[in-house]
C-alpha positions as CSV (number, residue, x, y, z in Angstrom):
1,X,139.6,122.6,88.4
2,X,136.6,123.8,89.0
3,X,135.3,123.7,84.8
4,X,136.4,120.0,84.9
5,X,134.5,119.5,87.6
6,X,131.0,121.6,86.0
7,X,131.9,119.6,82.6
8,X,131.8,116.4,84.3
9,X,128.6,117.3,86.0
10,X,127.5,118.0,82.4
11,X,127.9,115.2,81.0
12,X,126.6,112.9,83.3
13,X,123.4,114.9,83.4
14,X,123.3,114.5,79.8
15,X,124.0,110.7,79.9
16,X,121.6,110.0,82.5
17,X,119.2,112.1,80.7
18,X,119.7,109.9,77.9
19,X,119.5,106.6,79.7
20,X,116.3,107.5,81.0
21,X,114.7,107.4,77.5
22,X,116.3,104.2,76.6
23,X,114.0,101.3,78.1
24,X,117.0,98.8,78.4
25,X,118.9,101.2,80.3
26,X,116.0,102.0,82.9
27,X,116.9,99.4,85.7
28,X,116.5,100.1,89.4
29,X,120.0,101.0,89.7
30,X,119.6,103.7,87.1
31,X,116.9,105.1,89.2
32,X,119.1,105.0,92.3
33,X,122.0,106.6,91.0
34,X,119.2,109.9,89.3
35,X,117.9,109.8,93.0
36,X,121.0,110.8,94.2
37,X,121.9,113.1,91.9
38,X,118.7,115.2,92.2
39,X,119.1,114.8,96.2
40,X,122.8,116.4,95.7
41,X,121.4,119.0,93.9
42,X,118.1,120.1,95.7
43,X,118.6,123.8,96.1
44,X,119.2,123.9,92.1
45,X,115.7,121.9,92.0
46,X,114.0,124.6,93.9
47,X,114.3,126.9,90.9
48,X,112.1,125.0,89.1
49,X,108.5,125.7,88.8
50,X,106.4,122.8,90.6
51,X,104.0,122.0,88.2
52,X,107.2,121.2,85.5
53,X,108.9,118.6,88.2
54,X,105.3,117.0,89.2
55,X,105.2,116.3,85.0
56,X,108.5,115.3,85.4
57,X,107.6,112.7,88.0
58,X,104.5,112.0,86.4
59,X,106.2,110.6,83.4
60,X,109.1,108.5,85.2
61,X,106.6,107.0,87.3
62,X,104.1,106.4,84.1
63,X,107.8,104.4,82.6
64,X,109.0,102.8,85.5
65,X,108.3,99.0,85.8
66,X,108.3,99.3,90.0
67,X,106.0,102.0,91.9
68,X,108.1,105.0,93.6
69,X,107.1,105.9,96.6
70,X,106.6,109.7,97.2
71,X,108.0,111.4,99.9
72,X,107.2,115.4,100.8
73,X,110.2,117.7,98.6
């Protein structure tokens, strides 16, 4: 149950990875539903080197057509 449960996790990484390239697809909503998967998945987040998630936020905020507001991670 458990590798059903990492492949679905998988895929919808990829597939929101995906939708997040795609202007038409970048909607508030889509941004909602990549906000919760990165707050379900914080201590996996904390493995990553800061300077790679600040670019990271860098970028979506650069492609977004509403301002995010920062909070302290």
């Amino acid at each position: 149950m458990n590798d059903k449960v990492t492949g679905l996790n998988e895929m919808l990484m990829d597939a929101l990875t995906r939708d997040l390239t795609d202007p038409d697809k970048c909607t508030p909503g889509l941004y909602t539903v990549v906000r919760g998967i990165i707050n379900d998945n914080r201590d996996a987040l904390d493995s990553i080197p800061s300077k790679a998630l600040e670019e990271t936020l860098k970028s979506m905020t650069n492609s977004v057509p509403f301002k995010i507001k920062e909070s302290a991670y």
